[in-house]
N, C-alpha and C positions, 0 to 999 in steps of 0.2 A: 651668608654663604652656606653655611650649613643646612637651614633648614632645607633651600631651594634643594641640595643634593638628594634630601630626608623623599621631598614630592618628586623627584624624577624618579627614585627608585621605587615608590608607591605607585605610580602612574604603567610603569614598565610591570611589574609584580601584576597589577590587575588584569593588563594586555594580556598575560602571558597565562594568568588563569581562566581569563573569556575564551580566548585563544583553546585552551584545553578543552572546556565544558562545550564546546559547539565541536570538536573530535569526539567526544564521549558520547554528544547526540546522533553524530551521524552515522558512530561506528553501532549506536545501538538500533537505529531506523535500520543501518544496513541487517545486521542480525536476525531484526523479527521478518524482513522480508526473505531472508534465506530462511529460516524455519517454515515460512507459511509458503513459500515455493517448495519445499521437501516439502512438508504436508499435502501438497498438492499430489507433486506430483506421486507420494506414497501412495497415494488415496487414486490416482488412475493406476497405477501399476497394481493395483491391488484389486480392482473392476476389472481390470483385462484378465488377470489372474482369475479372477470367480467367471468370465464370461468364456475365458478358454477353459477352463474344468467343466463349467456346463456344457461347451460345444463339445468338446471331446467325450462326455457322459453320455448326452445326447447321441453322438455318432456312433459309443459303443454298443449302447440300447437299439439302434436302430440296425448296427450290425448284425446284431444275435436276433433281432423280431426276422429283421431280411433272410439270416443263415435258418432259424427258426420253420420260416414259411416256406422258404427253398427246399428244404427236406422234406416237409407237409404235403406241398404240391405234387402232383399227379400229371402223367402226359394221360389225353383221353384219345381212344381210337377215333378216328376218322379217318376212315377209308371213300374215299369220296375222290370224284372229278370236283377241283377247283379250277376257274379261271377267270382273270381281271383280264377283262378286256384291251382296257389300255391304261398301263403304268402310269404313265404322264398325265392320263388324265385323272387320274383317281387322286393323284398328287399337285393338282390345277399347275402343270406343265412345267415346272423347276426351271429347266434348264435344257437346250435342246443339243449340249454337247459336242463335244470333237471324235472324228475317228481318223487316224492313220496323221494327227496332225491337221487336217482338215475340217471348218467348220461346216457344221448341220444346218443347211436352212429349212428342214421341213423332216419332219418324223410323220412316217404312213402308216403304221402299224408297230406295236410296243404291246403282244400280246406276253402274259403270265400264265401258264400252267402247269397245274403241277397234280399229277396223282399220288394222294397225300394217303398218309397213314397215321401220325397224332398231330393234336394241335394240345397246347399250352398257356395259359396265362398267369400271370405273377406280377404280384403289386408292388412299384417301387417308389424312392424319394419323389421323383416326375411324374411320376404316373404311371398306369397299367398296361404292358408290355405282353402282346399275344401274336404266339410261333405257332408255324405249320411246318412241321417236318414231311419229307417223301420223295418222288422224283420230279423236279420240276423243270422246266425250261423256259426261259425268255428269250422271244423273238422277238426280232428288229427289221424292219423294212424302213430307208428315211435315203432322201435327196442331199443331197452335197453341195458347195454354193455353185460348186463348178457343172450344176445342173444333172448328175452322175448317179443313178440308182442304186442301194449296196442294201445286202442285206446280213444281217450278222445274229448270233446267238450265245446263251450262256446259259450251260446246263445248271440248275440247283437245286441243294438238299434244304431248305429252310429257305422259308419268308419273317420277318419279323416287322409286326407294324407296330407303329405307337396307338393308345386308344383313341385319338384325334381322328387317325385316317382310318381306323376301324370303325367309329361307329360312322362318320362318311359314308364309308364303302355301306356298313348293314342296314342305312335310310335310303341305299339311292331307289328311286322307284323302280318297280318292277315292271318286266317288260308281261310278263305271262305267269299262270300256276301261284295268281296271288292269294287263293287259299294253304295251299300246301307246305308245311312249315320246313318237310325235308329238302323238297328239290325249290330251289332258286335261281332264277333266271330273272337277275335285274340289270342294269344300265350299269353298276359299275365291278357286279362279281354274280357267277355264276358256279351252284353248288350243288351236284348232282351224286349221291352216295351209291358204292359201287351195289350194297344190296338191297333191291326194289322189292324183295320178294311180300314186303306187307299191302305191297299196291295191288289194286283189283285191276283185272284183264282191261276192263274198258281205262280205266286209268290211267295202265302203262302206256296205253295205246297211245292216249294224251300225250304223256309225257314225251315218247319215242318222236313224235312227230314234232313237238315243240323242241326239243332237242338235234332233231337234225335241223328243222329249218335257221333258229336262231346260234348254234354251234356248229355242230361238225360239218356240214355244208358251207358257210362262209369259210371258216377256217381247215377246212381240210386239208392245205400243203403242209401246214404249222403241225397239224396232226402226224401225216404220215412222217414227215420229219423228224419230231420227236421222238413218234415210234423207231423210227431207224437208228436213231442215234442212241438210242436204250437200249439197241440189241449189241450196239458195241462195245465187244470186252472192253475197253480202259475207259468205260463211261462208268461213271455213278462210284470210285472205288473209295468209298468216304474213309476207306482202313488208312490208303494209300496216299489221299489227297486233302483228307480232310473235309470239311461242310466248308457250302458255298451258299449266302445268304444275301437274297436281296433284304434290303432295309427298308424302313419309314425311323429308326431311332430317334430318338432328338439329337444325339451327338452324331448320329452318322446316317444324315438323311438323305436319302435317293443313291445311297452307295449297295454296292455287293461287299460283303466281309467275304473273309476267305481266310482260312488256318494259314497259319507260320508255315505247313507240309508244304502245300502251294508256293509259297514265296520261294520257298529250298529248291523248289524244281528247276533245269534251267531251261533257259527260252521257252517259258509258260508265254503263250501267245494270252492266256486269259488275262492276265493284267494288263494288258494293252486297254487304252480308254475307250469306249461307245460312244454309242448315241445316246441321249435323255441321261445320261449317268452323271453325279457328282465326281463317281472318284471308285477304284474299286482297292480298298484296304484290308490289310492284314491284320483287322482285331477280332477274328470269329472267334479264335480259342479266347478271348480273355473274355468279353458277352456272355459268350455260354455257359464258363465256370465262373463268371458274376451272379447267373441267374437261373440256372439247374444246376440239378445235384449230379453227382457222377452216375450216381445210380439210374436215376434217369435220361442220362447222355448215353450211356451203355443200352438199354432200351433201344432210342431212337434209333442209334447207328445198326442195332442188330435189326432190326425193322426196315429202316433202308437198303440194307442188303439184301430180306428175305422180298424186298418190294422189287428189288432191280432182278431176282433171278424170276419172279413171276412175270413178269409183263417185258421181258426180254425172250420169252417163251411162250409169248401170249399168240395165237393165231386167230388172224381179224379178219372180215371181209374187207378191202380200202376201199368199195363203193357205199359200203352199210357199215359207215363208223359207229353206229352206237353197238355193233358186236364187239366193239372191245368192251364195255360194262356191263356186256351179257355174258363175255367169256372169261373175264377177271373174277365175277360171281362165283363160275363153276369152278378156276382154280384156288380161289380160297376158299371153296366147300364150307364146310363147317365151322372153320377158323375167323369166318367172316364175321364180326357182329352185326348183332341188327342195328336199323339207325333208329337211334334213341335219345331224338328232340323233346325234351321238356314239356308235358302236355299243358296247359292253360285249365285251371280249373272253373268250373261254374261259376260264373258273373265276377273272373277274374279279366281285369284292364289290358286291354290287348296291347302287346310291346309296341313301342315307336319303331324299332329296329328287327330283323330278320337274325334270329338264331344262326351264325354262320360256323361256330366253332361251339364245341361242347364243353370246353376249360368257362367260357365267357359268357356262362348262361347267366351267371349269380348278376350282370351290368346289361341284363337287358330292359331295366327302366333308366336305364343311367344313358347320358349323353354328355360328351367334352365338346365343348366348340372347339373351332379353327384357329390355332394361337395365331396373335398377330405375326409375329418374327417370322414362319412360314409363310408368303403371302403367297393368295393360289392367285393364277395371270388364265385370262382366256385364248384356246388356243385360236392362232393367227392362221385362217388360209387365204389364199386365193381366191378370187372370185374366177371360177374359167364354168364358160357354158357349159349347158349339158351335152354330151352327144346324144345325138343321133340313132339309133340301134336299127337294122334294118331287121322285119320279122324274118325267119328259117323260111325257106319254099316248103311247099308241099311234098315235094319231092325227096329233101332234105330229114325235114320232122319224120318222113315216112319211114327213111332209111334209122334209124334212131333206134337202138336198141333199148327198148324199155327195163326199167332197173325197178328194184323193189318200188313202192309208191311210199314217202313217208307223208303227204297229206293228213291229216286226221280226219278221222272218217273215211277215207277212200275205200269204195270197194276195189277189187284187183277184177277186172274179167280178162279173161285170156280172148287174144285176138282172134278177128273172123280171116282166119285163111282163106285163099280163093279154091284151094283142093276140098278143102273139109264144107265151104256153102255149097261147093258141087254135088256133094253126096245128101245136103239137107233141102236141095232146091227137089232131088226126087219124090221127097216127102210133103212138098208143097199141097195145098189144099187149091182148086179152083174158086176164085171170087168174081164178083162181077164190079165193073169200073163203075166208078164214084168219083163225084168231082172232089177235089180237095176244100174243103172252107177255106176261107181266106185268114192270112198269118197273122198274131198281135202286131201292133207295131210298140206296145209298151214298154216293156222290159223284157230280158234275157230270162228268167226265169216265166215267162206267159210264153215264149217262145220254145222252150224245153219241154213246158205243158203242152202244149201245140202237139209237136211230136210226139209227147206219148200217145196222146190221145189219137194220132194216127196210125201208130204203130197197134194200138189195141184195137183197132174196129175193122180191123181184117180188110183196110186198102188192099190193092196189087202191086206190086214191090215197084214198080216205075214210079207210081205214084208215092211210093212211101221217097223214091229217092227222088222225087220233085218236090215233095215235103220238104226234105234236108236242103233242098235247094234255097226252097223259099224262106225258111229259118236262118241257113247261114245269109243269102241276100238281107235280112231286116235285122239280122246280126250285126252286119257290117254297117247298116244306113245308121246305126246306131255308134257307131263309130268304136266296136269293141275289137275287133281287127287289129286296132292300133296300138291298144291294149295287151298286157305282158299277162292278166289274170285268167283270162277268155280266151284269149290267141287259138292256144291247143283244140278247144272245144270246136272255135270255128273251123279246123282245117282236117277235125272230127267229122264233123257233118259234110265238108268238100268229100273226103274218101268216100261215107258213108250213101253219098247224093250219087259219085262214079258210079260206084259198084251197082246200086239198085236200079239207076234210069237204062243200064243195059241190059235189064232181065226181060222174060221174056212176060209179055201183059199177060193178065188172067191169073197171074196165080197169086197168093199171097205168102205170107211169112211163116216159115216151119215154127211149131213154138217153142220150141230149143232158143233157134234165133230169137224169136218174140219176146224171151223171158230175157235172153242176154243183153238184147238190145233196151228194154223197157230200166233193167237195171244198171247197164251204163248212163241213162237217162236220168235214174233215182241218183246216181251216184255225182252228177253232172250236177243237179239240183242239191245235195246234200252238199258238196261243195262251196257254191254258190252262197248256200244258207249259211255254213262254214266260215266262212270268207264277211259275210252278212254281219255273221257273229262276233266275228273277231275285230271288225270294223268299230261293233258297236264296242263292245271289249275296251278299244284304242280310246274311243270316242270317250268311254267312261275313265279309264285310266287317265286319259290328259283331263280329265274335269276333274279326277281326284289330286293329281298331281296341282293342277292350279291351286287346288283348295288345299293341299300339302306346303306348297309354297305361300301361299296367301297366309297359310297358318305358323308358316316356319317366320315369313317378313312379317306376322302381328311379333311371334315371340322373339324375333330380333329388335324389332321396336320396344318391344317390353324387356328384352336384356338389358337395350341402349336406355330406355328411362330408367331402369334399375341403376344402371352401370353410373349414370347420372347423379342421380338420386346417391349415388354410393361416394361419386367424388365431391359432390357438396356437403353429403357429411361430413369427407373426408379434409374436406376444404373449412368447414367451421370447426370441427375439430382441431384441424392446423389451425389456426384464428385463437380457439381456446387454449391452443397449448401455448400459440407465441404468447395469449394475452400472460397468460401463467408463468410465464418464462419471464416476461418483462416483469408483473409483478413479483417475480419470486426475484430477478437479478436486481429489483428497486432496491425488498427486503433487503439482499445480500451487499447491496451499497450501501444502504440507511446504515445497517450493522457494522460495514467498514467504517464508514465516517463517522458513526458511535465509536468504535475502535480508538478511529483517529485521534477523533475531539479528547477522548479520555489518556489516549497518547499524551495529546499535546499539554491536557491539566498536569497530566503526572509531571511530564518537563516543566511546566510553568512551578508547579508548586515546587519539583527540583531545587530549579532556578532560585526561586525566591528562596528554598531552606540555605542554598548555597550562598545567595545574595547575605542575606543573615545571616549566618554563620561568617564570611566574609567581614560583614560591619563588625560583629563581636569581637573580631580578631582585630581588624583595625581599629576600635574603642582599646581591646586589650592592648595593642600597640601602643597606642596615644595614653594613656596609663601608665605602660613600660615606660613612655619617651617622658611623661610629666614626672614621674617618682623618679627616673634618673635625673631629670634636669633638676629637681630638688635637691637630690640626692649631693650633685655637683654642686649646686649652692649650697647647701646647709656646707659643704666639703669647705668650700671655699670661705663662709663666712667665720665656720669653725676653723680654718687657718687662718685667717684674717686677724680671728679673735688672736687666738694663741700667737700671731706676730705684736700683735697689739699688749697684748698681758706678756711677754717676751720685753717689746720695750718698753711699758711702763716699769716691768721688772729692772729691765735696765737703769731708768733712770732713774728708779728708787732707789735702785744700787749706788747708779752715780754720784745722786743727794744726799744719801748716805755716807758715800766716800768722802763726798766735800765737806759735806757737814762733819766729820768726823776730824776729816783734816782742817776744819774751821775751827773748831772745837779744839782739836790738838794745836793750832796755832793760836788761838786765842791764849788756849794754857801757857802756850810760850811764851805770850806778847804780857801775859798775867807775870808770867812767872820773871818775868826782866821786871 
C-alpha cells in the first residue's frame, strides 16, 4: 500500500513538471518572436525615418536651388504681336465646354492675342514653365447644342505654357517667312516684334503683305475689338484686379488663373465658365509667387500699365491693320529694343523649333513629347458642302473703293478717270489700222503678254480695246472667271475692252497711258508669278512638312523601340530583382530554419539536461527511500534486538530468581 502511494505521487510530480517545461517553451518561442517583431518593426520605423529625412533634405535643397533660380531669373523684353490661332487647337481640343450652363457642340474660333511686353522661363520639379506677360485677349465664337451662335471674350495680362505645349506650338510648320528667325507665321503661333526697323525696304514689304493676308485680314473684327476694349478705362487695371492668365500648367490645364482681387469683386461676370475652358480659378497670386521673384512681378505689372496707356492711345488706320505696329514703333521711340533673336553661328545645327520667347533660347535643341495623361483628340466637324459664292458684277467691283493693296509686290497705279483720258486722248498720236494677231489660248500669263505686246506697237485704241476683248474671252474659255485669283483681272480687261472699243479709230495711246497701262500689265504678270511662287512655296512646304512628319513618325518609331527596349530592360531587371528577392527571402528562410533547428537543439539538449537532472533526483530519491527503509529496519531490528536482550534479560533474571530461590530452598530442605 505504501509503495503504490510512493508511484502515484511520482507519476503526478512528473505531470506536473512536463506540464511546466512545455509553458517555459512556449512562453520562450513566444518571446523571441516578440523581439524579432520589434526588431522588425524598429528596423522599418527606422527606413521611414532615414527615407523621410532624405525627402524633406531633398525638398529643402530643391526649395533654396528653386528660391535660388527664382531670383537669378530675368523677365526678357518682348515687345511683339503674339498670336495662337486657335487655343483648342494647340491644346488637341480638351474639352469643348459649357457656357451660361449650356453645352458647346462646336467651337468656331478660339483666337489668343496678346501685345506682349516680357516673356519668362523657369525650371521646375515638372518641368520648364514659360510666361508671356502684356495685353492679351481671348476670343471665342462657338455654337450651342441648341444650334445658337454666341460669341464671348476674356481680356488677359499672362499666358503660361508648360514645355510640352511650347515646344508644340515652336515645331508647328510654318506657313511663310521660313527664313526669318524674328517674324513667325506658323500653323500654331504667330510672332511679329513691334520693332522692324532692322528689316530692309523690300523685306518689310514682304512681311507687311504676309501679315495682312495671313493676320489682320482674316481676323480683323477680333482686332478692332480688342483694340476697343484696350481703350476702356476699367480694362487692363492689373493694380486693381490683378493678372488674368490663361494656362497649359500641369496642375491647372486649359484654365484661366485669376488673383484672389478678382474673386473679391462682386458679380465678376468673368468667372462665369466658357467655351474650350476647364475651369477659371483663383490660384494666379500663388503661381506667380511660386515662380517670380517680387522684384520681377513689380517689373511686369509696371510694364503692363505703361503697355495699356500706350496702345489705348494708339491711332490706327482699321482698314490698314499693320499701322498699329507701325505706330506702336513710333510711340515707344527709343524705349523700344531691338529684336534680338540669338544668331546661329557658322556650321552651327539649325534648331528643330522656332525661337518664340527670348527666356527660352538656352531649350532650343531641346524637345518634351506629349505626356500621355494629356491626351490630344481630333477636332470633330461637320461635313456640310461648299457654297456657292456668286462673282461681284462689273458694275459692283466698279463701284469698290480701292484701299491700300497689301499683295506683295503690287504695284499701286492710280485709275484711268474718264475726265483726265479726255484730256490725254488730245495728245493722241495718229496710227494706222492693223489687224490684231490672234490671242494665246495657253495660259493667262501668254495672254497678259499678248496685250502688252499690243499696247506697245502703237494699235488704235479700238483695237487695243478688242485686244482686251479677246484676252478676257480666252480668259474666261479657260475657265478663270470662275476663279477668286484672276476674277478682278478679268473684269480689268471688260472695263478696259468698254472704254477703248468706243474711241475714236486712228488714233493711238498717249504714252502716259502706254506706260500706265503696260505697267498695270507688269504688275498683273508680277502677280501672277507672285501667286506662281507662292504656289511653289506651298508645294515645297507640304513636301517638307511630309518629310518633317515622315521624320517626326521614324523618331516616334524610334522613341517606341527605345521606349521598348527600355521596358524590357525594365522587365528583366524586374525578373533579376524578383530572381534576387526569391534568392535572398530563400537565404533569409535557410537562416530562419537554421535559427529554428538550433532553437529546437537548444530545447532538445534543455530537455535532456532537464530529463537528467530529473533521473539524478529520482536515483537521489530512491537512495533517500532505500537508506530510510534501512534506516527503519536496522530501527526495528535494533529494537527487536533490545526486546530480545530485554527478555533474555528477563529470564536470566527469572533463572536466577528461581535458581536462587531453589538454592534457598534446597538450603532449607538441607537444613531440616
Amino acid at each position: 500500500m505504501g509503495f503504490e502511494k510512493i508511484n502515484e505521487n511520482q507519476q503526478e510530480k512528473e505531470k506536473l513538471e512536463k506540464e511546466f517545461l512545455e509553458k517555459e517553451a512556449l512562453e520562450k518561442e513566444r518571446l523571441e518572436r516578440e523581439r524579432l517583431e520589434k526588431e522588425k518593426l524598429e528596423k522599418e520605423r527606422l527606413e521611414k525615418e532615414r527615407l523621410e529625412k532624405e525627402r524633406l533634405e531633398k525638398e529643402r535643397l530643391e526649395k533654396e536651388r528653386f528660391e535660388k533660380l527664382k531670383m537669378e531669373n530675368k523677365v526678357y523684353p518682348n515687345y511683339s504681336l503674339f498670336m495662337i490661332p486657335s487655343w483648342s487647337d494647340l491644346l488637341g481640343y480638351p474639352t469643348l465646354g459649357t457656357y451660361v450652363n449650356h453645352p458647346v457642340s462646336k467651337i468656331e474660333s478660339d483666337s489668343v492675342i496678346f501685345f506682349s511686353g516680357y516673356d519668362y522661363s523657369i525650371e521646375t520639379s515638372k518641368g520648364t514653365l514659360h510666361y508671356l506677360f502684356g495685353l492679351g485677349y481671348y476670343f471665342l465664337k462657338f455654337e450651342l447644342e441648341s444650334g445658337k451662335y454666341v460669341t464671348d471674350n476674356r481680356i488677359l495680362t499672362g499666358l503660361v505654357l508648360s514645355d510640352f505645349v511650347y515646344d508644340h506650338m515652336a515645331t508647328s510648320g510654318n506657313i511663310t517667312l521660313e527664313e526669318d528667325r524674328d517674324v513667325i507665321i506658323a500653323e500654331k503661333v504667330i510672332k511679329v516684334p513691334i520693332n522692324l526697323s532692322n528689316k530692309s525696304e523690300d523685306h518689310l514689304t514682304f512681311i507687311k503683305g504676309a501679315l495682312m493676308r495671313n493676320v489682320f485680314i482674316p481676323n480683323k473684327d477680333i482686332f478692332l475689338e480688342m483694340m476697343e476694349r484696350i481703350r476702356m478705362e476699367d480694362s487692363y487695371q492689373i493694380s486693381n484686379e490683378g493678372h488674368e492668365i490663361l494656362s497649359s500648367h500641369w496642375d491647372y490645364y486649359n484654365q484661366i488663373l485669376v488673383s484672389d482681387k478678382m474673386r473679391a469683386k462682386p458679380n465678376s461676370s468673368y468667372l462665369n465658365p466658357t467655351a474650350g475652358l476647364d475651369g477659371i480659378t483663383p490660384a494666379a497670386d500663388i503661381l506667380l509667387e511660386e515662380t517670380i521673384s517680387s522684384i520681377n512681378l513689380n517689373i511686369i505689372e509696371d510694364n503692363i500699365t505703361t503697355l495699356k496707356s500706350i496702345y489705348s492711345n494708339l491711332e490706327f488706320d482699321p482698314m490698314y491693320l499693320f499701322s498699329i505696329i507701325e505706330q506702336a514703333a513710333l510711340l515707344f521711340g527709343s524705349d523700344l529694343p531691338p529684336t534680338a533673336s540669338r544668331q546661329l553661328g557658322p556650321g552651327a545645327k539649325k534648331p528643330s523649333k522656332e525661337s518664340i520667347f527670348a527666356s527660352a533660347e538656352d531649350r532650343l535643341y531641346e524637345f518634351i513629347s506629349w505626356p500621355i495623361q494629356f491626351t490630344r483628340k481630333a477636332k470633330k466637324e461637320p461635313k456640310v458642302l461648299p457654297k456657292l459664292v456668286e462673282p461681284l458684277s462689273a458694275l459692283e467691283q466698279f463701284t469698290i473703293k480701292s484701299t491700300k493693296s497689301t499683295d506683295i509686290g503690287a504695284i499701286e497705279i492710280r485709275e484711268i478717270e474718264p475726265e483726265a483720258f479726255e484730256l490725254e486722248t488730245l495728245k493722241s498720236e495718229t496710227v494706222e489700222h492693223k489687224s490684231l494677231p490672234p490671242p494665246p489660248e495657253a495660259d493667262i500669263k501668254q495672254i497678259l503678254q499678248y496685250l502688252k505686246i499690243v499696247i506697245e506697237e502703237n494699235y488704235e485704241m479700238p483695237s487695243i480695246g478688242q485686244a482686251f476683248e479677246l484676252a478676257r474671252e480666252s480668259a474666261r474659255q479657260m475657265g478663270v472667271s470662275a476663279t477668286t485669283l484672276h476674277q478682278a483681272k478679268v473684269w480689268e480687261m471688260s472695263k478696259y475692252a468698254n472704254i477703248y472699243v468706243k474711241k475714236e479709230p486712228g488714233f493711238g495711246l498717249p504714252e502716259k497711258e502706254k506706260l500706265d497701262l503696260a505697267r498695270k500689265i507688269d504688275g498683273w504678270i508680277f502677280e501672277i508669278e507672285e501667286s506662281e511662287r507662292l504656289e511653289r512655296e506651298r508645294l515645297e512646304k507640304a513636301r517638307l512638312e511630309k518629310e518633317r512628319l515622315e521624320r517626326l513618325e521614324q523618331e516616334r518609331v524610334e522613341r517606341e523601340r527605345q521606349e521598348r527596349e527600355r521596358k524590357e530592360r525594365e522587365r528583366l531587371e524586374q525578373i533579376q530583382l524578383e530572381k534576387e528577392k526569391l534568392a535572398q527571402e530563400q537565404l533569409e528562410k535557410e537562416r530562419l530554419e537554421k535559427i529554428e533547428r538550433e532553437k529546437e537543439e537548444a530545447l532538445r539538449l534543455e530537455r535532456e539536461r532537464l530529463d537528467k537532472e530529473r533521473e539524478e533526483r529520482e536515483a537521489i530519491e530512491k537512495e533517500k527511500e532505500e537508506v530510510k527503509r534501512l534506516k527503519l529496519e536496522r530501527k526495528q531490528k535494533e529494537k527487536e534486538a533490545k526486546q530480545e536482550a530485554k527478555k533474555r534479560k528477563n529470564l536470566e533474571k527469572q533463572k536466577k530468581k528461581l535458581e536462587k530461590k531453589k538454592l534457598k530452598e534446597q538450603k532449607k530442605l538441607n537444613n531440616l
